[in-house]
C-alpha positions as CSV (number, residue, x, y, z in Angstrom):
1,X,82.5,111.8,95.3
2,X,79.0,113.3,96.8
3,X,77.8,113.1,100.3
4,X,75.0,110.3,99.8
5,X,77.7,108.3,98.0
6,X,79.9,108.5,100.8
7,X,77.1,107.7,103.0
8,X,76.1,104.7,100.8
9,X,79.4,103.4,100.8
10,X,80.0,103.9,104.9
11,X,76.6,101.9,105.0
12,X,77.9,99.1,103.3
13,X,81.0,98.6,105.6
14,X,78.9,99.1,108.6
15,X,76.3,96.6,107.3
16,X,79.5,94.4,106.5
17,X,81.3,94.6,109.2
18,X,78.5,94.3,111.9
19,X,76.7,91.6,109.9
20,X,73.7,94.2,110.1
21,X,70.9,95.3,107.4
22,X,72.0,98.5,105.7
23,X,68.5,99.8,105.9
24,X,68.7,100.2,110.0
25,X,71.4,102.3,109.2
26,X,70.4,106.2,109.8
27,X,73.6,109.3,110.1
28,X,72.4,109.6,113.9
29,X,73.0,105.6,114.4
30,X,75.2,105.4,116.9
31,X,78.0,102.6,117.3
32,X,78.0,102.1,120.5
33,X,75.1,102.3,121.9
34,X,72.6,102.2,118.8
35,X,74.4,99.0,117.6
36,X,76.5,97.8,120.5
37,X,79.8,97.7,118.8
38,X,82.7,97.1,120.9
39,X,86.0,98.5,120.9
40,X,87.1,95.7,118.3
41,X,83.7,96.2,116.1
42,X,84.9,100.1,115.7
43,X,88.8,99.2,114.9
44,X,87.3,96.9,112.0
45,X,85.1,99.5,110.9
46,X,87.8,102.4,110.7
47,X,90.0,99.6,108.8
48,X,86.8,98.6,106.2
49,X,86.5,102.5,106.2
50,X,90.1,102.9,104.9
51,X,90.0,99.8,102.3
52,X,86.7,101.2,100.9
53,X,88.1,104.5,100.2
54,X,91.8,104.1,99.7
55,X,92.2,106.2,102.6
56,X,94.4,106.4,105.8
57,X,92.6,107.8,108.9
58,X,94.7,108.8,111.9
59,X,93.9,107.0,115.3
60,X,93.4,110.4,116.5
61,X,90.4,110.9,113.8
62,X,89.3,107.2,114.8
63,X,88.7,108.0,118.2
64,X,86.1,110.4,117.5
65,X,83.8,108.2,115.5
66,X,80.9,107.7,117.4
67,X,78.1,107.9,114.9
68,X,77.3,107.0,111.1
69,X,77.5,110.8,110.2
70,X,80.9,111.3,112.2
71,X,82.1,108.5,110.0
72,X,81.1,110.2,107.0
73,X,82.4,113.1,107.5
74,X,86.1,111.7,109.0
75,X,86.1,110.3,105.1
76,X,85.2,112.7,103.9
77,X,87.8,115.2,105.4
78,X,90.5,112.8,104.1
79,X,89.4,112.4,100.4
80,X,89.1,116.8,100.1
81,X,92.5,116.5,101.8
């Protein structure tokens, strides 16, 4: 899978998840404080992360998601795995 596929797919949870247009979505976004997610917001996003990709990340992995492009690359760590 490439990079901006990842990306676009990531996107697409976020925007899903957050009820939010994909198009405010930048890598530097951050969750927190860019789109004032709250603890629950993130643990839904990590969980849409896994569906979308058929992947399993750890909590320990989930913790340090704090921006679009960590996300990206957390999923994409697991799918080279």
């Amino acid at each position: 899978m490439q990079e901006n596929e990842v990306f676009d797919k990531v996107k697409e949870v976020i925007s899903d998840v957050l009820k939010i247009d994909s198009k405010d979505i930048k890598p530097e976004t951050r969750f927190v404080e860019d789109l004032k997610a709250d603890s629950m917001d993130q643990f839904f996003l990590v969980d849409g992360l896994c569906e979308k990709f058929n992947i399993n990340i750890s909590d320990e992995d989930a913790r340090k998601i704090q921006s679009v492009d960590d996300a990206v690359k957390a999923v994409e760590e697991v799918l080279k795995a």
